[in-house]
N, C-alpha and C positions, 0 to 999 in steps of 0.2 A: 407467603410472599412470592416464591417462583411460581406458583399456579399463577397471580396475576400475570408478572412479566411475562411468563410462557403465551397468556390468551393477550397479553396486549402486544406482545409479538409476531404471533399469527394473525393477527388482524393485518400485521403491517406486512405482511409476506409479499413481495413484486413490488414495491414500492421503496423510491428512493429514501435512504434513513441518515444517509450523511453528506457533506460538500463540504473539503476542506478550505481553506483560503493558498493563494499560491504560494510556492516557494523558489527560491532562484537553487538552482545546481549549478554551481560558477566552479573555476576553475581549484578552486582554494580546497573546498568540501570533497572534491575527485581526487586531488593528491592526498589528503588524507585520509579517505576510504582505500586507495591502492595502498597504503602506507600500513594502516592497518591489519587488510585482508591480506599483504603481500602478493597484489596482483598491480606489479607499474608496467604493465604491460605498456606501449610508447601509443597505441590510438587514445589512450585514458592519461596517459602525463607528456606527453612529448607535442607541445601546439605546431609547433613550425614542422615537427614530421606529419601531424595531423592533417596538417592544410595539403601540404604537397601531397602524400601520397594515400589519402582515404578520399573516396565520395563527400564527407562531412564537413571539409569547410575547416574542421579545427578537431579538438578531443572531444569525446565520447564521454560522456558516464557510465560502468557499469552499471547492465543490468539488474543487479543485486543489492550497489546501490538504491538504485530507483525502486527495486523491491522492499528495501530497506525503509522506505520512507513511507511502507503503511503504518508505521508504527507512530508517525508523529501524526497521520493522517486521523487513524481510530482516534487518539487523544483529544485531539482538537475536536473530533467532531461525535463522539460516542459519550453516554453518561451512563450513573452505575442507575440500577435497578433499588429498588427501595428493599432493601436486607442484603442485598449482591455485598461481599465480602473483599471479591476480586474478580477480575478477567485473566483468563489464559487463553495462551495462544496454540491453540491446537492442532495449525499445522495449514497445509493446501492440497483440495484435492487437484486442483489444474492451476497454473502458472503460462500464458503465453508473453514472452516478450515481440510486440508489433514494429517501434516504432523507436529509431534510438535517441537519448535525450543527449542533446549539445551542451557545449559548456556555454554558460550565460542562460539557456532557458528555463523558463518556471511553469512548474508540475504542479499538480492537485489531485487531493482523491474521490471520487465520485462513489457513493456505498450505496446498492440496494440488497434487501433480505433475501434473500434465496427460499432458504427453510430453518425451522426450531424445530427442534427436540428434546424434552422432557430427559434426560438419560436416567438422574435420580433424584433422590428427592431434594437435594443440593445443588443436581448440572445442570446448566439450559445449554445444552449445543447450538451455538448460530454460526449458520452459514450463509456471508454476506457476499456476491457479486463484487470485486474492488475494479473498476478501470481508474488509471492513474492519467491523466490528462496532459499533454502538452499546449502551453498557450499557444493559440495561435494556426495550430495543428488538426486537420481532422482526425488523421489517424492518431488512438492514443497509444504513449509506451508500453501499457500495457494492461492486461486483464489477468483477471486469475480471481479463482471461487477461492475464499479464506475461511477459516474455522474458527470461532472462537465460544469458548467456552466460560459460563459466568457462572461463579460459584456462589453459595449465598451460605448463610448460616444453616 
């Protein structure tokens, strides 16, 4: 079963494999990410400080956040392999954050395949391309090469 997935994955190598649908990052979902992470820093939960005194208009999203939301991105848009058992998330080799996302704007993931690797008779390492999209936005929030790993029987 991974020999398949492995060659029907390399066939798809540079080519886009995923496209999420959008999401709003409102102001609700940022307080409770700072809330969480114990990061309220006042650019990500304070609007009326956000407006007066940042470039931005209002609050911010973390980065990590917005990093945070490949994980609804793969879901919606990745399927298992026929014997695939699970995915894991192996990790990144590059992370740029470009572009920051505002409260009220809506993201998406954009997935193309990088490369596969065989690792064992169980691992297919995939390393997919993620840019996360701002509507409306040329520049997006961000890119970064992801890792993930599909385990099979």
């Amino acid at each position: 079963m991974i020999e398949k997935a492995a060659a029907a994955q390399t066939a798809r190598i540079g080519t886009q494999t995923g496209l999420s649908d959008w999401v709003t990052i409102d102001q609700a979902r940022i307080d409770v990410f700072a809330e969480i992470t114990d990061d309220p820093q006042w650019i990500h939960t304070d609007p009326v400080r956000a407006a007066a005194e940042t470039p931005f208009g209002g609050t911010i999203a973390h980065g990590f956040l917005t990093l945070s939301m490949a994980s609804k991105f793969a879901i919606e848009t990745f399927t298992k392999f026929d014997g695939q058992t699970m995915g894991i998330n192996y990790g990144f080799n590059k992370v740029r954050f470009l572009s920051p996302v505002l409260s009220g704007d809506r993201i998406r993931g954009r997935f193309k395949l990088n490369s596969v690797l065989q690792k064992s008779a169980t691992q297919l390492l995939q390393e997919h391309e993620l840019t996360i999209e701002i509507e409306g936005k040329e520049t997006p929030a961000l890119i970064c090469q992801w890792l993930g790993m599909a385990v099979f029987d």
